[in-house]
Every structure is written in C-alpha cells, then in structure tokens.
C-alpha positions as CSV (number, residue, x, y, z in Angstrom):
1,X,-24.3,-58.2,-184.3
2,X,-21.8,-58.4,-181.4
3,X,-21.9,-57.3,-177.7
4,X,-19.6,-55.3,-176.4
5,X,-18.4,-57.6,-172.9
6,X,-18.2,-55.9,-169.6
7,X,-17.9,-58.3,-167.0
8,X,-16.2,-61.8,-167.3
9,X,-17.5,-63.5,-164.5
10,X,-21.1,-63.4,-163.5
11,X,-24.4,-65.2,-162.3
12,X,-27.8,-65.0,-163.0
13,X,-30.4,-66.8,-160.9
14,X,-34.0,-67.6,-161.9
15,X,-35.7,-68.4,-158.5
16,X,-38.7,-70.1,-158.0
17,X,-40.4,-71.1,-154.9
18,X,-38.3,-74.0,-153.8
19,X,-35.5,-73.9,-156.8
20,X,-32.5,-72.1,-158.1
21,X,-31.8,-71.9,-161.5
22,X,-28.0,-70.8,-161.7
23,X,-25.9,-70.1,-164.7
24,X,-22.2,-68.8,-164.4
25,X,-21.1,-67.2,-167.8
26,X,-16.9,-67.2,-167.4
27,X,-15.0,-65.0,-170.8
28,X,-11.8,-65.3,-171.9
29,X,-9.3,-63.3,-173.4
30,X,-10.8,-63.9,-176.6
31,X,-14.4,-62.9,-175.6
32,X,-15.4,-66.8,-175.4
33,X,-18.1,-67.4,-173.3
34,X,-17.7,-71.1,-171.6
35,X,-21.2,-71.4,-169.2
36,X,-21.5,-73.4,-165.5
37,X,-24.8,-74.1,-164.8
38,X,-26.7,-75.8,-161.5
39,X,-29.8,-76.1,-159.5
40,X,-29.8,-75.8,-155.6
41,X,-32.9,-75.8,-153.3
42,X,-34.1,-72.2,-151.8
43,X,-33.9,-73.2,-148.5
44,X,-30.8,-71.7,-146.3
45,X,-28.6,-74.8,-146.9
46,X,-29.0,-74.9,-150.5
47,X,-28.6,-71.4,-150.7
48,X,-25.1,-72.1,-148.7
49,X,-24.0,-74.4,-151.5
50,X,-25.0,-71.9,-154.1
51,X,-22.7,-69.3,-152.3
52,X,-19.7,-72.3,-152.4
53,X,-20.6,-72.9,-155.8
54,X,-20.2,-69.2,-157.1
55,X,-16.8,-69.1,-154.9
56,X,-15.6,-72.2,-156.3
57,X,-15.8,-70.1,-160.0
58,X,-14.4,-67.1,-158.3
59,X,-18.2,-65.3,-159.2
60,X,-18.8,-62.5,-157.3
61,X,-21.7,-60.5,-159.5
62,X,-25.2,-62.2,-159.5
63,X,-28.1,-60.8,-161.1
64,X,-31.7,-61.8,-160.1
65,X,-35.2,-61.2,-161.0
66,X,-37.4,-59.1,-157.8
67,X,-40.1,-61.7,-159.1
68,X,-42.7,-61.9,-156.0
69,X,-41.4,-62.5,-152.8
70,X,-38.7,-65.2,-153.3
71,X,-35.7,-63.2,-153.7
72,X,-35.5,-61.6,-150.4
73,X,-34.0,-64.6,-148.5
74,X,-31.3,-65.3,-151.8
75,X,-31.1,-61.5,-151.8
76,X,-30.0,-61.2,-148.0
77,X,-27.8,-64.9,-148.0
78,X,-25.7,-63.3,-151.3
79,X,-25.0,-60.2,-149.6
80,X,-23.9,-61.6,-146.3
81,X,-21.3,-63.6,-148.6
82,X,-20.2,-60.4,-150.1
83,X,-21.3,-60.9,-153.4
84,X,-22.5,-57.9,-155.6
85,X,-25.9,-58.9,-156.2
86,X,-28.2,-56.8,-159.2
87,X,-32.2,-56.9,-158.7
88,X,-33.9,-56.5,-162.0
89,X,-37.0,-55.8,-162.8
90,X,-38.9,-58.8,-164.4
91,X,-40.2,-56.6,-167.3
92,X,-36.6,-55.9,-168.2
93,X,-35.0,-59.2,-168.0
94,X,-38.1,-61.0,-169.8
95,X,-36.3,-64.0,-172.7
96,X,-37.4,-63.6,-176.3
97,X,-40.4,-66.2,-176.4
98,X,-40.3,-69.7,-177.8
99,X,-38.8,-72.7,-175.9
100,X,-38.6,-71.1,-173.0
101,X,-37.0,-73.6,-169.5
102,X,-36.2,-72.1,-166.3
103,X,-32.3,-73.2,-167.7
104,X,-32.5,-70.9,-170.2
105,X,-33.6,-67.8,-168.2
106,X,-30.8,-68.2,-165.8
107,X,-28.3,-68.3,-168.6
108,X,-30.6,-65.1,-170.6
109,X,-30.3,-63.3,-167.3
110,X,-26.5,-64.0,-167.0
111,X,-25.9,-62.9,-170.8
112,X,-27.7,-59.8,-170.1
113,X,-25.7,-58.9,-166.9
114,X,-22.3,-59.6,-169.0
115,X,-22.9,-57.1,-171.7
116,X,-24.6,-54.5,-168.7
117,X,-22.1,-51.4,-167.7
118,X,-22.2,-49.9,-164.3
C-alpha cells in the first residue's frame, strides 16, 4: 500500500515540557523520503534555533500535537517566523503501539502531515 505525497517538505514536532522532538521529512522527484531529525530545548532560544533549523531545510509547514499546554509558546514563536503551522488533535495523530520514543512520534507526525491535503 502506497501514499499518495502532498507536501515535500514538512515538520512535525512532539513537544514535551522542556524538549522538542523534530523531524523534517524532505521528497524528491522520485517520492523518496530522506528524514532530518533534532532536539532543541522549549525555552525561547531553543525555540530560535528550531526556527533556524527548519530555514536552514527551507521547511515552512510544521505540524504539532495541542497536547496540554505546551504548544502555545512553539505555536506563537512558529507563526511569528511565518511558518504554516497545523495543530492536531492528539487522538488523531496517536502512533501505532509498540516501540514507541518520542523520535519516532516526531517522524509519525511528519509522515502523516506529508500524505495530508489541504
């Protein structure tokens, strides 16, 4: 079974209390899917360096869980850098269970946002 790819260059974020959990997915021409992935702090200067990071890969759609109250400041320091940023609901960006690592959500919730038409 294969995905139909909308976007080619996206983000998503698993945030936690005082960590970001990044994951760029980048797609060629031939629907390859090469991943970038980091961790920076939640405070306002490692939320800076996320923003540098994501323009360093030319990534300007980022898709987030509205998981308790920690994405309101990565919410409102995205959208001051003119990033499109998606909220999802936690209930529909949950990963398949098994060996689950706060890694592997950010690159789940960046899959899920590169096969997801506006």
């Amino acid at each position: 079974m294969s995905f139909k790819i909308f976007k080619f260059n996206c983000c998503g974020l698993d945030i936690h209390k005082t960590w970001i959990f990044a994951c760029i997915g980048i797609t060629d021409s031939n629907n390859r899917t090469q991943y970038k992935q980091a961790r920076f702090s939640s405070f306002t200067k490692g939320l800076n360096e996320l923003c540098d990071w994501l323009a360093k890969y030319n990534c300007k759609d980022v898709c987030m869980e509205s998981t308790g109250k920690y994405w309101i400041p990565v919410f409102n320091i995205l959208e001051q850098h003119n990033l499109w940023v998606t909220l999802s609901h936690p209930k529909y960006t949950k990963p398949m269970k098994g060996n689950k690592t706060d890694r592997k959500d950010a690159k789940w919730i960046c899959d899920l946002l590169v096969t997801w038409m506006n």
